[in-house]
Each structure stands twice: as C-alpha cells, then as structure tokens.
C-alpha positions as CSV (number, residue, x, y, z in Angstrom):
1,X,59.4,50.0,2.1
2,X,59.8,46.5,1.3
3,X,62.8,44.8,0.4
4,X,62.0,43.0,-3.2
5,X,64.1,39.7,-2.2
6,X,63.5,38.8,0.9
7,X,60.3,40.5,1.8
8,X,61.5,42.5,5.0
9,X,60.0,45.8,5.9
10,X,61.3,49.3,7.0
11,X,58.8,51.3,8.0
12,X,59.5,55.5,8.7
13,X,60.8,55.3,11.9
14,X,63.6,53.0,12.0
15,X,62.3,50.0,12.9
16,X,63.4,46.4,10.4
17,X,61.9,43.2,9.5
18,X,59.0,41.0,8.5
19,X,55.9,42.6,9.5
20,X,55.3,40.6,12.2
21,X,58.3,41.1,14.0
22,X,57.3,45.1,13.6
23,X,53.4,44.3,14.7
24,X,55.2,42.8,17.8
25,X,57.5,45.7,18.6
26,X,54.8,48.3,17.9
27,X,52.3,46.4,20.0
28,X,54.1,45.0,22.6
29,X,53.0,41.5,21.9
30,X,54.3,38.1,21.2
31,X,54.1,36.2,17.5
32,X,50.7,35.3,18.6
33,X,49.6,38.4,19.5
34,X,51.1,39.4,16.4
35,X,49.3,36.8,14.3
36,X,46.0,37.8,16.0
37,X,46.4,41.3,15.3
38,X,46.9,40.9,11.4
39,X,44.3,38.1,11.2
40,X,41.7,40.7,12.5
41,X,43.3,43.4,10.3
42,X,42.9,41.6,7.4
43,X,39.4,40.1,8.6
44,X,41.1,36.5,8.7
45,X,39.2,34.4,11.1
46,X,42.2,31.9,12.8
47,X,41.2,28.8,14.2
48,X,43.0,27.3,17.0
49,X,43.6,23.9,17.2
50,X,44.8,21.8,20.4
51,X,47.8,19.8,20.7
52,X,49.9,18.3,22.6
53,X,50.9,20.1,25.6
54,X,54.7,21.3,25.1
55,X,54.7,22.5,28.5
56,X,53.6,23.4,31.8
57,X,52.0,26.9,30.4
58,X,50.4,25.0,28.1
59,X,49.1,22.7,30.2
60,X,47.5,25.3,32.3
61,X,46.1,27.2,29.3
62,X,44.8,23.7,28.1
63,X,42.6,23.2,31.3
64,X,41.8,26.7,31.1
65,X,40.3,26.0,27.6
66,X,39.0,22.5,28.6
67,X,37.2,24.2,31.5
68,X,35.5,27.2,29.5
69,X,34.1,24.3,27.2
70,X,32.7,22.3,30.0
71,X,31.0,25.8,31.7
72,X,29.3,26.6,28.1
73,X,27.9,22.9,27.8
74,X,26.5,23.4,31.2
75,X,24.9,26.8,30.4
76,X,23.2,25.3,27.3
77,X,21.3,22.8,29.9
78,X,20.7,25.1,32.5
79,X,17.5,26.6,31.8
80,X,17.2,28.9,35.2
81,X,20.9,30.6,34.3
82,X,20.1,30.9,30.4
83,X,16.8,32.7,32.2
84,X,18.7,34.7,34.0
85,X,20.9,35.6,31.5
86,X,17.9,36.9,29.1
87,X,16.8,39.0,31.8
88,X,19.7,41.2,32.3
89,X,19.4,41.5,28.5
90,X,22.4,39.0,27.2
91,X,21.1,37.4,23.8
92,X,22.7,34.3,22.3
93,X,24.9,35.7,20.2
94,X,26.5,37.5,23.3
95,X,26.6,34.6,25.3
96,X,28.7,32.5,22.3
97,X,31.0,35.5,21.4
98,X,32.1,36.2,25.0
99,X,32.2,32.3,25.7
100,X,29.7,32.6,28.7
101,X,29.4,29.6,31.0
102,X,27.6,28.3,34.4
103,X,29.3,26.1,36.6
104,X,26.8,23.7,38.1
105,X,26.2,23.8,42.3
106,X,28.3,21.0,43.1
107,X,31.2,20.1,45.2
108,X,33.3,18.3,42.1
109,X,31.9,18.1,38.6
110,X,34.3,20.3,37.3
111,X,37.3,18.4,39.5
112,X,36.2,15.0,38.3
113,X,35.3,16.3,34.3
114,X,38.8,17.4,34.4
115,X,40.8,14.7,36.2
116,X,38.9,12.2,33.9
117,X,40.1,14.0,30.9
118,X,43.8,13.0,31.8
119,X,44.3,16.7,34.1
120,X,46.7,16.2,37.0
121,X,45.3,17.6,40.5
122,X,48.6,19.9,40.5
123,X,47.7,21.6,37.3
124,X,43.8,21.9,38.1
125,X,45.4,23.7,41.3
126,X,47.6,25.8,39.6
127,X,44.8,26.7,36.7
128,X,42.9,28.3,39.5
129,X,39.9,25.9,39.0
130,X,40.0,23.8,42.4
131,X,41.1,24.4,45.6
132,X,42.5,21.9,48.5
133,X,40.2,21.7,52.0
134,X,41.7,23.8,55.0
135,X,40.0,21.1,57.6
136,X,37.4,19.2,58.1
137,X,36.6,15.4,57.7
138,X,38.1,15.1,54.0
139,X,41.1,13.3,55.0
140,X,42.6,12.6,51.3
141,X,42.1,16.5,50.8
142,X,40.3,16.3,48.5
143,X,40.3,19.2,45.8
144,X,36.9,21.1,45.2
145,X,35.3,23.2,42.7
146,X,36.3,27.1,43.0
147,X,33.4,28.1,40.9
148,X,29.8,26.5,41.9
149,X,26.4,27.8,41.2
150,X,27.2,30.9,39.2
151,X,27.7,32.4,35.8
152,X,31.0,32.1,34.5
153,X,32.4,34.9,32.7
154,X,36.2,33.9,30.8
155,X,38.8,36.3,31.0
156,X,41.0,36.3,27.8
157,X,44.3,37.6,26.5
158,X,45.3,39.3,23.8
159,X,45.7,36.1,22.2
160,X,42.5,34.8,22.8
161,X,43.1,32.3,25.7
162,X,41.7,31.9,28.5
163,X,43.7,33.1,31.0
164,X,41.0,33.2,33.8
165,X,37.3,33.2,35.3
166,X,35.0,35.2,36.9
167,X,31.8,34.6,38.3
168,X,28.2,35.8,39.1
169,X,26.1,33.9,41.5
C-alpha cells in the first residue's frame, strides 16, 4: 500500500519504504542493482555513462570497461576469431549482447592502449588485465598482457559491469 504523501510502500510482509529500498532488501542488491532490476521490469533500457572516477572501485571497474571496449574493437578486425566464432555457431547478435572480444597475440597492446588512456600500472595490476615478469632480462619489469591470442568472454555483475574475463584460445 502506498502512502498518498510521500510515496513510500508497505508491502504484506512487513517490510517499509520507496520501492527501491524494498527491491534491494528483497534481492539482496545495492541501489544499482535495484535500479537495474526495475529498469528491466518495466522494459526501461538504462544507459550508463562514464565519469569521473570517485574512487579506487571505480577506477578498476573503469579499466575493466575500457578493456572490454578495446577486446570488441579487436574482434571486429580479426577475421580468423569472428571465423571461429561463426563456427561454433555464435551469430552477431550474440557476440554484441554478451560483449564478446579477442585480445590480439601480443606481449602489450592491451598494456600500452590502457596506460595511454591515462591507466596507472597499479590499477591495470589490480584490474587483473596485466601481470609483472617473475625473471628474465626485462629489468624495468615490465607489465604484460594476461589475455593474448584468445576470445574474450566478459564476466558481468548484476549491475552490468564488468567485473572480469575469461578466455578461449
């Protein structure tokens, strides 16, 4: 029943306040989450736009999101993985709803994409995207591509981020 002044909800079991703050205690989820869930409910496409990073979550989920643009760029000129791709039966539409990717077989294209985007090393490190050398000649220690040569397959959250990658050689 909603209240007729201030538009809060209690629903049969108890629970009080603006329907989002009940989406978000009936699902377990944050505002976002919340948000998302209503927006698909309703059949409310939300578009997300990027801003300044607030912090270092942010940060990460930004180069996350930078990342999953740069692998779906790379797909569109890789004839041999869009190929591929057809053959295991993915169409397009597949490939642009689930945000599908390739990440080129090189040492540091994604490294120096990134860095030249205005990505510190640490957070390119902490994203999971690059890794440090264990030995070798590389003196500076230099970071290096984690994902080379291989489909890339975003993992998202409830929210829609990307939170992660996975990858098919």
């Amino acid at each position: 029943e909603q209240h007729p002044f201030c538009g809060a909800v209690e629903v049969g079991c108890g629970a009080k306040g603006d329907i989002f703050t009940i989406v978000e205690e009936l699902e377990g989820v944050d505002f976002k989450g919340a948000l998302k869930t209503l927006a698909d409910r309703a059949g409310v496409e939300i578009e997300y736009h990027k801003g300044e990073s607030k912090n270092e979550k942010d940060k990460l989920y930004n180069a996350l999101e930078d990342a999953t643009v740069f692998f779906q760029a790379e797909l569109e000129k890789s004839r041999e993985a869009l190929r591929y791709l057809e053959s295991r039966g993915v169409n397009k539409e597949s490939i642009k709803e689930w945000r599908l990717g390739f990440a080129p077989n090189e040492w540091r294209v994604l490294f120096s994409h990134l860095t030249a985007a205005g990505y510190s090393k640490e957070v390119l490190l902490k994203a999971g995207l690059v890794k440090i050398p264990d030995q070798g000649e590389d003196q500076q220690k230099t970071p290096y591509d984690v994902f080379r040569g291989r489909i890339i397959f975003p993992i998202r959250d409830i929210n829609a981020r990307v939170i992660a990658f996975s990858g098919r050689a």
